[in-house]
C-alpha positions in Angstrom: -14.3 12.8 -20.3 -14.4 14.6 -16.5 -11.8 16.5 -15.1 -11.0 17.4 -11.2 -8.3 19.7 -10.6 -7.9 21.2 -7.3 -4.3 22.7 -7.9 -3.0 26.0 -5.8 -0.2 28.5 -6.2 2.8 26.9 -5.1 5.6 28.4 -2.8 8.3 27.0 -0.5 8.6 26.9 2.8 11.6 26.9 5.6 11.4 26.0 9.4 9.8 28.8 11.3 7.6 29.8 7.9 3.5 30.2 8.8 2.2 26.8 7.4 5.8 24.8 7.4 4.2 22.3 9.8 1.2 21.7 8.0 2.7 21.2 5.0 4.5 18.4 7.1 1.6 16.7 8.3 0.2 13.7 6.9 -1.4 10.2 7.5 2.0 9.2 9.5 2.9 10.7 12.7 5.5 8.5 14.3 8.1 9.9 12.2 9.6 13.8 11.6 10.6 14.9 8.7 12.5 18.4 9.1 13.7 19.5 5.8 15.6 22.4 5.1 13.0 23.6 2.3 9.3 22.3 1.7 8.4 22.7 -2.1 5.1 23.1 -2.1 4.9 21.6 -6.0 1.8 22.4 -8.1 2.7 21.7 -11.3 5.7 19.6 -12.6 7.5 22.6 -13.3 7.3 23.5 -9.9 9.0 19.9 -9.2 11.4 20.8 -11.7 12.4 23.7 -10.0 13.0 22.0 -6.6 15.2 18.9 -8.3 17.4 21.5 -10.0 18.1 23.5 -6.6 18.5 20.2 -4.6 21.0 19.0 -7.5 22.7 22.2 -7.5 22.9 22.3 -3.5 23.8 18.7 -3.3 20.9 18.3 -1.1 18.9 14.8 -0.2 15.4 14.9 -1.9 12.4 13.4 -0.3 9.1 13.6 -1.6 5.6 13.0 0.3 1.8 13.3 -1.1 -0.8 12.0 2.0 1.9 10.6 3.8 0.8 7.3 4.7 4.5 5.6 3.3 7.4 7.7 5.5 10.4 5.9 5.3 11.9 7.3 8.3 12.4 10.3 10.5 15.2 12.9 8.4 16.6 16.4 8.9 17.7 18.8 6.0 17.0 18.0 2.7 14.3 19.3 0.2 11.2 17.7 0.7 9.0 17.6 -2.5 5.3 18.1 -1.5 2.9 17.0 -4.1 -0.3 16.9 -2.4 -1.9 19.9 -4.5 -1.2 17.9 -7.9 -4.4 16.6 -7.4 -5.9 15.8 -11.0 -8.1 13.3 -11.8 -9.3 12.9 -15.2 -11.1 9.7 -16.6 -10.7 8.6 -20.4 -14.0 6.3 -20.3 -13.8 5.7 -23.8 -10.1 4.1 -23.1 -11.2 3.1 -19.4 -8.0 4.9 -17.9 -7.4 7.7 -15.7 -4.7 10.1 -15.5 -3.6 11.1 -12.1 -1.7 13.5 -10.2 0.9 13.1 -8.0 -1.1 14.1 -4.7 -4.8 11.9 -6.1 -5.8 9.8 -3.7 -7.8 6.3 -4.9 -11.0 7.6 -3.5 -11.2 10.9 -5.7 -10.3 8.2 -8.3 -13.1 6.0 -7.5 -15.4 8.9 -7.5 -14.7 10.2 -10.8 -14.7 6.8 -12.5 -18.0 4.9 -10.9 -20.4 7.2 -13.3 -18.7 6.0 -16.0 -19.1 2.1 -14.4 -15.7 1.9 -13.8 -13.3 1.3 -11.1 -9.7 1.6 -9.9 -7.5 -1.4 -8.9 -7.2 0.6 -5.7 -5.6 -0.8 -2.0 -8.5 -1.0 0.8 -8.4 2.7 2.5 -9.3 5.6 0.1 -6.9 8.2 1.4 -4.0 6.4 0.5 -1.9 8.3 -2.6 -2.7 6.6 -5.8 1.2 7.4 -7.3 3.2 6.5 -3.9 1.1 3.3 -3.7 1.4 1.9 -7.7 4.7 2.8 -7.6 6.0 -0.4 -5.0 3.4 -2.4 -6.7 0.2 -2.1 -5.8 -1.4 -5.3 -3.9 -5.4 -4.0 -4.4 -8.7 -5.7 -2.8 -9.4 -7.0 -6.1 -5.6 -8.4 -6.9 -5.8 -11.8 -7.8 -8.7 -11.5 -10.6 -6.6 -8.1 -12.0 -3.1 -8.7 -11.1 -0.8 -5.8 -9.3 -1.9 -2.0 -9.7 1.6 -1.7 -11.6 0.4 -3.8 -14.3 -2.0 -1.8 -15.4 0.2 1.6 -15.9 0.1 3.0 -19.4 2.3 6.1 -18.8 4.5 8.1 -16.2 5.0 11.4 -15.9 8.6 11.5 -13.9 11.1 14.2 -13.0 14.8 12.5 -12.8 17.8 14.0 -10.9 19.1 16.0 -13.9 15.4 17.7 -13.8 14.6 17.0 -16.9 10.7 16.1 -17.2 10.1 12.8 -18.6 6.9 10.9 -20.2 7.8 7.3 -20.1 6.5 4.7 -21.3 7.0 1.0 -22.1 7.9 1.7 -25.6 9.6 4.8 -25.5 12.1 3.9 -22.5 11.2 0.6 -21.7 14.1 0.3 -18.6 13.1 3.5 -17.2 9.1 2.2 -17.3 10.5 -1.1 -15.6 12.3 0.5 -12.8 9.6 2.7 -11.9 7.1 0.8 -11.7 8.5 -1.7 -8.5 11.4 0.7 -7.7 9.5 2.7 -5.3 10.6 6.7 -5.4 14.8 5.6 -5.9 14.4 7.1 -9.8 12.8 10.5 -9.7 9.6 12.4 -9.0 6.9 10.8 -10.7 4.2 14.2 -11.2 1.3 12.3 -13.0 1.0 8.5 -14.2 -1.9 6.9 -16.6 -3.3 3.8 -15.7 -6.1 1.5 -16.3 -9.8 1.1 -14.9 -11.8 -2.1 -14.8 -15.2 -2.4 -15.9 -16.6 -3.3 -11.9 -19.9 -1.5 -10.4 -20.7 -3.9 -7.8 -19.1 -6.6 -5.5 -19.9 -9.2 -3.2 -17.9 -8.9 -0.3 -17.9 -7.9 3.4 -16.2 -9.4 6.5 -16.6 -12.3 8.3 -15.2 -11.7 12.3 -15.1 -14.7 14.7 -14.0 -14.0 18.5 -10.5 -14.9 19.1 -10.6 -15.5 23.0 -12.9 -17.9 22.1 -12.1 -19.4 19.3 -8.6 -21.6 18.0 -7.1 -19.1 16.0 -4.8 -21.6 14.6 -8.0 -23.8 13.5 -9.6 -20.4 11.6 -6.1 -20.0 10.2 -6.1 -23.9 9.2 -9.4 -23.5 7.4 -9.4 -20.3 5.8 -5.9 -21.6 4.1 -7.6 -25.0 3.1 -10.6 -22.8 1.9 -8.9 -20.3 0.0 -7.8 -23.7 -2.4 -11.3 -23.9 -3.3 -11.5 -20.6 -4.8 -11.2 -18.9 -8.9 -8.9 -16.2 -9.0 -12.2 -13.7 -9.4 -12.2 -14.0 -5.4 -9.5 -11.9 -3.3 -9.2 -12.7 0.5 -7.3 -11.7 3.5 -7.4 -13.0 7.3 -7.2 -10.4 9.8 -6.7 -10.3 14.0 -6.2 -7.6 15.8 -7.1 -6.4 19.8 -9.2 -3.6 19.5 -8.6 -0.6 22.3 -10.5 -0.6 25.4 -11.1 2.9 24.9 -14.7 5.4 24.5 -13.4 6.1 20.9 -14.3 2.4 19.9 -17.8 1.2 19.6 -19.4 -0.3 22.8 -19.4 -3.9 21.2 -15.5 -3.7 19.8 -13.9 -2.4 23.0 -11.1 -4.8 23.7 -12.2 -7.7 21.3 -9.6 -9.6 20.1 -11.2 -10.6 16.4 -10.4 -12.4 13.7 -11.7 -11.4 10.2 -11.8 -12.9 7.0 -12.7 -10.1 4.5 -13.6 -10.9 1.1 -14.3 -9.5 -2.6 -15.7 -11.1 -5.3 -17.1 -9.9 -8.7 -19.1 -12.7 -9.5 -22.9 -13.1 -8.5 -23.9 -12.9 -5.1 -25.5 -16.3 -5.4 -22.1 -17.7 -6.8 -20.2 -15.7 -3.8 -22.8 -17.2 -1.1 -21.8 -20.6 -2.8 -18.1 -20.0 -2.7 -18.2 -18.6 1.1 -20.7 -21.3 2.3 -18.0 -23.8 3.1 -16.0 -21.5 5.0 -18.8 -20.4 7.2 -19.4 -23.8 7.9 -16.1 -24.9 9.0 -15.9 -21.6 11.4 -19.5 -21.1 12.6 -21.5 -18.5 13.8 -19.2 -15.1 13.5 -19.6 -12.3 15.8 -20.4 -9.7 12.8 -21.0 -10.7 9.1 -21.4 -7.5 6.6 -21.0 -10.1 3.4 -23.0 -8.7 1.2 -23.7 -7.4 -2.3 -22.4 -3.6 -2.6 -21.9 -0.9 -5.0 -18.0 -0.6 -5.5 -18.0 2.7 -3.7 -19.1 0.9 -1.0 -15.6 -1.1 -1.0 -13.8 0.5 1.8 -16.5 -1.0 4.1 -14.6 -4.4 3.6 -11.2 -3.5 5.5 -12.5 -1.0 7.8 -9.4 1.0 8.3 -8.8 4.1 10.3 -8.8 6.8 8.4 -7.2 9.2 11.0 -3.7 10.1 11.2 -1.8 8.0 13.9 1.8 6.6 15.2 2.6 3.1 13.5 5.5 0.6 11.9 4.8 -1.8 9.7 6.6 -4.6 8.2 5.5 -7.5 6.0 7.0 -11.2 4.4 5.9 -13.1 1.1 5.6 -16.9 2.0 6.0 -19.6 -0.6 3.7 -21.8 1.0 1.2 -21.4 3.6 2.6 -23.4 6.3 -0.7 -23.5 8.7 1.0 -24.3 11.6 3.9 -21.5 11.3 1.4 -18.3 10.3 -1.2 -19.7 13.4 1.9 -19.2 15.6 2.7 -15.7 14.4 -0.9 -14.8 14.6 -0.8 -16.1 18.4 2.5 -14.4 19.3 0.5 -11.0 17.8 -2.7 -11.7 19.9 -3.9 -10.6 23.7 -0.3 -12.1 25.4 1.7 -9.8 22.7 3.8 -7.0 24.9 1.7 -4.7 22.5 -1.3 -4.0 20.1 -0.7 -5.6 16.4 -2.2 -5.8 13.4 -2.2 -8.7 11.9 -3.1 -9.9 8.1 -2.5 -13.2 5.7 -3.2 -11.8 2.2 -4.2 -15.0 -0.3 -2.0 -14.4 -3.5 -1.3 -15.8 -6.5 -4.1 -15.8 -9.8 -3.4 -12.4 -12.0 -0.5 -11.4 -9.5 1.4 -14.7 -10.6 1.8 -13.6 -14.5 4.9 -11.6 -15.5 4.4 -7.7 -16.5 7.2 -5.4 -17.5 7.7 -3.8 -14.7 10.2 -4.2 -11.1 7.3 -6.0 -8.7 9.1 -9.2 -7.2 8.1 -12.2 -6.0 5.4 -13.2 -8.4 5.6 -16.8 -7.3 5.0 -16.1 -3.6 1.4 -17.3 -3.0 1.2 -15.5 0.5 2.0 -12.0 2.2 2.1 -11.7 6.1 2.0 -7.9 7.7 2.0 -7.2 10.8 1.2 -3.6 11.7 1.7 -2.1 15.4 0.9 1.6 16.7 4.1 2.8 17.5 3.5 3.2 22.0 6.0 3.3 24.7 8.9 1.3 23.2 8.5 3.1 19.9 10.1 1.7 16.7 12.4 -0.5 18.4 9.8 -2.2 20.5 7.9 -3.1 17.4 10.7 -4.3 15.3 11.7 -7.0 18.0 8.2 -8.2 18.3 7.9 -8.5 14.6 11.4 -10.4 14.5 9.9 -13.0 17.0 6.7 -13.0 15.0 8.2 -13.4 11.5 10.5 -16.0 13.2 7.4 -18.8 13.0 7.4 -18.3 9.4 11.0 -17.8 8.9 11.2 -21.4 6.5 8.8 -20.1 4.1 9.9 -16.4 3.7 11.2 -15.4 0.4 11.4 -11.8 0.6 9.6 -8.7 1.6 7.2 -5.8 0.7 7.8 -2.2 -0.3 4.3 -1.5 0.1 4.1 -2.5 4.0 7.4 -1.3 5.0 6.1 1.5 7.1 8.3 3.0 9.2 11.7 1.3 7.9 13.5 2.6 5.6 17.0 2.1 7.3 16.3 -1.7 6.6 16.1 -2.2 2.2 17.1 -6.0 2.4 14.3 -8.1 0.9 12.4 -5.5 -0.5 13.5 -7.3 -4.1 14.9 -10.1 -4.9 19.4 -10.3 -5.9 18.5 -9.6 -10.1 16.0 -7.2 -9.9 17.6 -5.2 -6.9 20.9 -5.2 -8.9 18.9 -3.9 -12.0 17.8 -1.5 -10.3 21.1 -0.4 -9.0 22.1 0.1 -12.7 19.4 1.9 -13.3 19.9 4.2 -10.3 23.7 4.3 -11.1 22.6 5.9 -14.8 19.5 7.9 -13.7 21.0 9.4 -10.8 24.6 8.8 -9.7 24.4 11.5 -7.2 22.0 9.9 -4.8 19.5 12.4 -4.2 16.5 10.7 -4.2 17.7 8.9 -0.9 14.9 9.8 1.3 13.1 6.6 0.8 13.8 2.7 0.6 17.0 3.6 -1.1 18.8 1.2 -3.5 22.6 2.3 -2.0 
């Protein structure tokens, strides 16, 4: 067993403290939060010791970790910081890991590669393991494993009376369900156990073709046909975006408008070449091809993503069907003629994420999720919500619901987020586990 604990003293923090803004900043900066008191939590008891004066003031309780999931910009308020809860300790023998609230998946996947394991983690390693599990968990390996969720063993979770809780699915089995799904509307979970998969190595890269040149509706036609082709062991997305004309970028990205197909597969590499081969010959020579066999460390690599902090709001819509025709058009409104730069991606569903679990992740039957991402510029939030009502328009037939976690930016706007039964299940459950509202600085079931 390995442990990783890089915990400090804790103490609180008021505007106008030394360290108040720091203990603010995190992956998102498009949106303030300025509470009345930062608890800088290191243990749970800490966290117990912020509910119970938030309770007692009547306050609103937020709670943030890396920061990549603000709901919103807030004022007043105890904000919960968990970011020094960071405890990662691997149970090879039971291939789990128990986590802290602050872990990221990277210190994750780091602890549990020498043991050949690996985390059902999301494609950037400096995302929060708990935040990110909690709405579900959609990982680069998700149709062969299912959601992130599924895997949980045990929470750890603070509720609004403060009283410290270790849940489970048989000792509270409504409580587990609710969590898991419910996003942070329950209480402050400190530490959660969840499962690791016997993966070392991957086959998998990126595929980018040039959009100016290129029918972007065609490369959407046939990755959808293509993705019909493939097991479950295979997860793909299909990815545009504009990169910046700007000196930060690399000479041969500057203002490329590419299209991606990114892929991860744990079979062979010769069964992987097989399963890709049709693909590549339906959309031709690409501009860059890392497909390859990796070490899982090397996973990251696939997505690419920034890992500094930045300005951005993000929404997202499960499709029942991939209507060709309808996500082509929303990746053209999204393209070079969009009033803005957006991020773009088509995730490929269904396989493991398709089988029921005991938990509060909705839309198992979708077989498609569309996010649209867009640094937050001149027009702000406002700007990029109209553009990603016009995009979300061309698919508007096919949309059953949407994502808790891609709602980035939008936490005045809950509708969607589950479907009517489970959002009123929820309800109850907020209703009995805390009546008062506190934990309203989030998606918040009302």
């Amino acid at each position: 067993m390995t442990t990783h604990d890089d915990s400090h003293d804790p103490h609180t923090l008021r505007p106008g403290d030394p360290g108040y803004d720091e203990e603010l900043a995190g992956f998102q900066t498009g949106f303030t939060q300025r509470p009345d008191m930062i608890s800088a939590a290191a243990t749970a008891d800490d966290v117990v010791a912020a509910v119970a004066y938030a309770a007692d003031a009547h306050l609103p309780i937020g709670v943030q970790a890396t920061g990549h999931g603000l709901p919103d910009t807030s004022t007043g308020g105890v904000l919960i910081s968990t970011r020094r809860m960071t405890e990662v300790r691997v149970d090879a023998g039971a291939r789990t890991v128990r986590v802290g609230a602050g872990a990221t998946w990277g210190a994750v996947a780091r602890a549990a590669a020498p043991h050949g394991l690996a985390p059902l983690n999301g494609s950037a390693p400096s995302v929060g393991v708990v935040g990110y599990t909690l709405g579900g968990g959609l990982g680069i390996l998700a149709r062969e494993f299912g959601y992130t969720a599924d895997h949980v063993r045990a929470l750890d979770v603070v509720t609004a009376d403060a009283v410290p809780r270790h849940v489970t699915a048989d000792s509270d089995p409504e409580l587990f369900w609710g969590l898991l799904g419910g996003g942070a509307n329950l209480g402050v979970v400190t530490s959660l156990e969840v499962g690791l998969v016997p993966v070392t190595r991957l086959y998998g890269g990126s595929l980018a073709f040039d959009g100016r040149e290129t029918d972007v509706a065609g490369i959407v036609a046939a990755y959808t046909d293509w993705t019909s082709t493939v097991p479950s062991t295979l997860t793909s997305s299909l990815a545009a975006l504009v990169h910046p004309d700007v000196p930060a970028m690399p000479p041969h990205l500057r203002g490329r408008y590419l299209v991606s197909v990114r892929i991860a597969f744990t079979g062979t590499a010769q069964e992987g070449a097989r399963l890709v081969a049709p693909l590549r010959a339906a959309l031709g020579e690409p501009v860059t091809d890392t497909v390859r066999e990796m070490p899982y460390g090397d996973s990251p690599t696939i997505h690419a993503d920034p890992d500094f902090p930045h300005p951005y709001y993000g929404d997202s819509v499960f499709l029942d069907h991939a209507d060709a025709a309808g996500i082509g058009e929303l990746f053209t409104l999204s393209g070079p003629a969009a009033d803005g730069m957006h991020v773009v991606q088509l995730n490929h569903l269904g396989g493991a994420l398709s089988r029921p679990a005991p938990n509060a992740v909705p839309y198992r039957s979708a077989g498609w999720l569309v996010r649209i991402l867009s640094p937050l510029g001149e027009g702000g939030r406002e700007a990029a919500r109209a553009h990603h009502a016009r995009a979300f328009a061309a698919v508007a037939d096919h949309t059953v619901g949407r994502s808790l976690n891609f709602a980035f930016g939008g936490g005045d706007r809950t509708e969607g987020l589950h479907d009517p039964d489970t959002r009123k299940r929820l309800a109850d459950l907020k209703a009995a586990y805390d009546p008062a509202n506190l934990f309203r600085r989030n998606y918040n079931l009302r």
